[in-house]
MMTF fields as JSON, N, C-alpha, C and O atoms, coordinates in Angstrom:
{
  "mmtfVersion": "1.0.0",
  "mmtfProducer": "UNKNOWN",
  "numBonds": 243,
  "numAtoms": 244,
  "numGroups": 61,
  "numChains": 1,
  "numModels": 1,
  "chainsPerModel": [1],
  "groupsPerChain": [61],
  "chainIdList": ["A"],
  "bondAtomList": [4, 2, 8, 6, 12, 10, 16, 14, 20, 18, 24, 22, 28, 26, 32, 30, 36, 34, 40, 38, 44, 42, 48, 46, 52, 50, 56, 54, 60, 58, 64, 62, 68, 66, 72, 70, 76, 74, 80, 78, 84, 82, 88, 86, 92, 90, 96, 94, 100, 98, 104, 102, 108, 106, 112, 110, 116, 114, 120, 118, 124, 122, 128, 126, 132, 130, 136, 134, 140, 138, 144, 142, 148, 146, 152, 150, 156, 154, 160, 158, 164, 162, 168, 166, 172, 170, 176, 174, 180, 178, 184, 182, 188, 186, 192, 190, 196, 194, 200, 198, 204, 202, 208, 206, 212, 210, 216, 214, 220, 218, 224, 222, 228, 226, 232, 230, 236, 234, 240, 238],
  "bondOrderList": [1, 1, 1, 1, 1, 1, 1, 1, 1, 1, 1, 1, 1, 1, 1, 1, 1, 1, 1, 1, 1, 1, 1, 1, 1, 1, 1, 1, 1, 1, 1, 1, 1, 1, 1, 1, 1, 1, 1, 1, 1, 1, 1, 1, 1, 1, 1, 1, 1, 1, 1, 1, 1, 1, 1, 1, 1, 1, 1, 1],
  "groupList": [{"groupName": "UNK", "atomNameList": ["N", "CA", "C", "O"], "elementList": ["N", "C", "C", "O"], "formalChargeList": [0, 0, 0, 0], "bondAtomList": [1, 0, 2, 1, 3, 2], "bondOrderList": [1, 1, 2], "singleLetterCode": "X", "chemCompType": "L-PEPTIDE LINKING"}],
  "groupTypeList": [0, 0, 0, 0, 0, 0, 0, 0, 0, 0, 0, 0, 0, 0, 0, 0, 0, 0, 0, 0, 0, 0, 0, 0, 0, 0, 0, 0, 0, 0, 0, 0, 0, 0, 0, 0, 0, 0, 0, 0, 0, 0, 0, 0, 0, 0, 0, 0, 0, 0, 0, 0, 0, 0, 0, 0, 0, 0, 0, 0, 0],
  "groupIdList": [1, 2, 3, 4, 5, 6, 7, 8, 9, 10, 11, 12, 13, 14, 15, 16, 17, 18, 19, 20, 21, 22, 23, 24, 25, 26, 27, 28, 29, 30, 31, 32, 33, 34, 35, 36, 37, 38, 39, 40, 41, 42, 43, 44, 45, 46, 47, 48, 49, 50, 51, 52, 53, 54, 55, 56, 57, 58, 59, 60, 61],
  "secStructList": [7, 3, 3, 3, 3, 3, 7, 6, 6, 6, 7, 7, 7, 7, 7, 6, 2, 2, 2, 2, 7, 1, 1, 7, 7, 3, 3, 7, 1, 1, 1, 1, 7, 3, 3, 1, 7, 6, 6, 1, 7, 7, 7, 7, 7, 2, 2, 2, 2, 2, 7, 6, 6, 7, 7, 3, 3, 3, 3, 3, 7],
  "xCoordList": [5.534, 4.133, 3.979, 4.887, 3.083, 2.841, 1.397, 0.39, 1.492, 0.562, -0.012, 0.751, -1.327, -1.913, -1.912, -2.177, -1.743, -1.864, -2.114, -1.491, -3.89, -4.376, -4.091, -4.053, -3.842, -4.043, -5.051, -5.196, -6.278, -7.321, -7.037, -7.79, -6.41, -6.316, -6.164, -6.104, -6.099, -5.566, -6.65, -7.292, -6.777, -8.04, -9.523, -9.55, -10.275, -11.556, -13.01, -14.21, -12.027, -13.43, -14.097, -15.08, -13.287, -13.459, -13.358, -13.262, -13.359, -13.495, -12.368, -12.239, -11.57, -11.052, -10.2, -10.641, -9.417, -8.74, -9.275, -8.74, -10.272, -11.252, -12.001, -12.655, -11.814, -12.624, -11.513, -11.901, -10.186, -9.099, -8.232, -7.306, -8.81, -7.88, -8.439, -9.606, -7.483, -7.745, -7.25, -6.67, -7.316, -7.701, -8.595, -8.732, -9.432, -10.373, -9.835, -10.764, -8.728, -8.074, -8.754, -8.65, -9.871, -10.557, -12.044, -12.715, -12.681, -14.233, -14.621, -14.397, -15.195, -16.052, -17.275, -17.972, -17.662, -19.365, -19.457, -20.533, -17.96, -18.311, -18.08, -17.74, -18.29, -18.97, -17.299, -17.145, -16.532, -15.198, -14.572, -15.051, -13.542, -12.655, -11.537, -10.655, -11.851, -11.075, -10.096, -10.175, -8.683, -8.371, -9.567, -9.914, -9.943, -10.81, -9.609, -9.461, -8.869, -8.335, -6.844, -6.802, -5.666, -4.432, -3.68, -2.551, -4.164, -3.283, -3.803, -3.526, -4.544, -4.786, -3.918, -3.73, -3.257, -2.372, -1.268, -0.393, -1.144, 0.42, 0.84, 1.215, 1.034, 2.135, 2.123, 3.164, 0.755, 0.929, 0.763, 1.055, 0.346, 0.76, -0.273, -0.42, -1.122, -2.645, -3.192, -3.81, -3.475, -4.275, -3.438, -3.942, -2.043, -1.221, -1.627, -2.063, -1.352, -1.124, -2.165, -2.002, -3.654, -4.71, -5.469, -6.101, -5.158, -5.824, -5.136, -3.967, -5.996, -5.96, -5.46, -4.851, -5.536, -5.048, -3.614, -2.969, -3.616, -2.05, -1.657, -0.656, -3.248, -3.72, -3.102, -2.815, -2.735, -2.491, -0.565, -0.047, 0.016, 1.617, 1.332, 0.177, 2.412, 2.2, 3.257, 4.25, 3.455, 4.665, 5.021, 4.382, 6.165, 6.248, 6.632, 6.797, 6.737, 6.726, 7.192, 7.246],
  "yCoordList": [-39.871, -39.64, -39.333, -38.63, -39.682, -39.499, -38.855, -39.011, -38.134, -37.164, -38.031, -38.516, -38.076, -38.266, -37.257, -36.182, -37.207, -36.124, -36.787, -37.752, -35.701, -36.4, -35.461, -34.282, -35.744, -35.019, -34.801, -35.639, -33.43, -33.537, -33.504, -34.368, -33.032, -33.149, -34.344, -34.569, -35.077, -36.917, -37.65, -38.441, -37.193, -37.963, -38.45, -37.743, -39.029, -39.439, -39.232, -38.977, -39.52, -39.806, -41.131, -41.429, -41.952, -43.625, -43.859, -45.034, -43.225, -44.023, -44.698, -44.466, -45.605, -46.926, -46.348, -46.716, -45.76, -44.813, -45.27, -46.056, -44.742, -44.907, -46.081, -46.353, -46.949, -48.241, -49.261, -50.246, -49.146, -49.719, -49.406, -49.999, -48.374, -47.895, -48.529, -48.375, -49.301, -49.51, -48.788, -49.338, -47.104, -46.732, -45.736, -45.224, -45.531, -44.724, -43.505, -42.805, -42.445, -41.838, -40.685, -39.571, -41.213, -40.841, -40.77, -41.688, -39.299, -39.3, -39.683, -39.083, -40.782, -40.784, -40.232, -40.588, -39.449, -39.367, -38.109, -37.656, -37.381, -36.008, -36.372, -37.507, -35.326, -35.035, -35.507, -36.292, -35.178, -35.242, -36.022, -35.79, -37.028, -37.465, -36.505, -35.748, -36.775, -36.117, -36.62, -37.847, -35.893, -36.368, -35.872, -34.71, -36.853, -36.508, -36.142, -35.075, -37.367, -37.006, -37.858, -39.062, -37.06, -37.244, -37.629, -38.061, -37.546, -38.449, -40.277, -41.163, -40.097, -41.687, -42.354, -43.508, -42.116, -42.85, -43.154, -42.421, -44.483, -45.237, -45.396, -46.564, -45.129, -45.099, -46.499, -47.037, -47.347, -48.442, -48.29, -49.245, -47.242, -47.394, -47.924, -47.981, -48.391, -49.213, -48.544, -48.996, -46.776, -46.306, -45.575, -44.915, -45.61, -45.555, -46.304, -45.987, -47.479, -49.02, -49.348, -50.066, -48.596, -49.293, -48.219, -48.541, -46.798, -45.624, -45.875, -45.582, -46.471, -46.732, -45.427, -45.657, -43.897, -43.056, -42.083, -41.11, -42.993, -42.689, -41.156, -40.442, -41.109, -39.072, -39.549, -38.378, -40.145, -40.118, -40.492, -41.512, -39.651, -39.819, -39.796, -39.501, -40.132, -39.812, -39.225, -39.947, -38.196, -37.569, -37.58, -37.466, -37.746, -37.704, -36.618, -35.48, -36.728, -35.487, -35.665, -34.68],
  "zCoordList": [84.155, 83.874, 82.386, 81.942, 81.557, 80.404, 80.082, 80.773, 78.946, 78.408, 76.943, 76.108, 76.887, 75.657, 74.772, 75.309, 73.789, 72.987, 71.772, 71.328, 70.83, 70.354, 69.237, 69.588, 67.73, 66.581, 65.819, 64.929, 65.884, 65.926, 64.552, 64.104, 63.617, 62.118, 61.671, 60.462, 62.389, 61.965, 62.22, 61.53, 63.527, 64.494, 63.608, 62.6, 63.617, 62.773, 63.798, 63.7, 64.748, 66.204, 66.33, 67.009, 65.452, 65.83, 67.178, 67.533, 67.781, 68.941, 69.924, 71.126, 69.104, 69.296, 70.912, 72.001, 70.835, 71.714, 72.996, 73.778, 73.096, 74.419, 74.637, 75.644, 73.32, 73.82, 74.234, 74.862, 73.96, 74.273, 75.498, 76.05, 75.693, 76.992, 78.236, 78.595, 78.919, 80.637, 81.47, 82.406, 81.41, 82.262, 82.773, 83.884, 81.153, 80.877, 80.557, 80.96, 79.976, 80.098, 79.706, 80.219, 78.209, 77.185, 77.31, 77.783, 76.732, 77.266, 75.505, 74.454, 75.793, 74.25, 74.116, 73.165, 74.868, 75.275, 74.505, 74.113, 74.231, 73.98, 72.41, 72.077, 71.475, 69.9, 69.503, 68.568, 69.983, 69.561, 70.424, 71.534, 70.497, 71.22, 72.353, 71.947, 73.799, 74.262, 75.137, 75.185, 76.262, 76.909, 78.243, 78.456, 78.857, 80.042, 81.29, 81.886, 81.433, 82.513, 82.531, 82.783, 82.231, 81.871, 82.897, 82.662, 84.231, 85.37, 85.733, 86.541, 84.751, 85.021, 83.992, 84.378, 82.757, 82.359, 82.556, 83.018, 82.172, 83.059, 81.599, 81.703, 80.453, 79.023, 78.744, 78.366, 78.929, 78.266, 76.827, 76.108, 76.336, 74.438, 73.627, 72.406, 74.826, 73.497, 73.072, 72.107, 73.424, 72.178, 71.325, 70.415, 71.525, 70.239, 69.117, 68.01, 69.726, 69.19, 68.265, 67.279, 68.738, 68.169, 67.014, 66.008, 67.554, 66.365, 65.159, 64.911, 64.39, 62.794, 62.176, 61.131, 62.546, 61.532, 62.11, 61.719, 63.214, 63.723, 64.502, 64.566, 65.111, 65.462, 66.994, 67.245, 68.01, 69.531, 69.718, 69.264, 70.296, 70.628, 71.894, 72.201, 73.056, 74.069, 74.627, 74.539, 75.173, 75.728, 77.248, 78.294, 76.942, 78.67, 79.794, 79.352, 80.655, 81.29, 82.939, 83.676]
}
């Protein structure tokens, strides 16, 4: 199982995170980027892959 973990000092709040993710993992609705709900990710790596300022790792667990 894997954990999003976002670096709010890195982070911009682009978005991209949550517009890339299939499995919704991420609430964009709120002022800041969050994890909404951390058992829906399966560690496919796309919002690694895609945050331009390099703020999301994912750990596993």
């Amino acid at each position: 199982m894997y954990i999003p973990v976002i670096n709010m000092k890195k982070c911009d709040n682009c978005k991209a995170c949550a517009y890339i993710c299939p499995k919704n993992v991420f609430d964009a609705d709120s002022e800041t980027i969050v994890v909404s709900d951390q058992t829906r990710c399966n560690g496919c790596q796309a919002c690694v892959a895609e945050c331009p300022q390099g703020a999301i790792r994912l750990d596993e667990y």
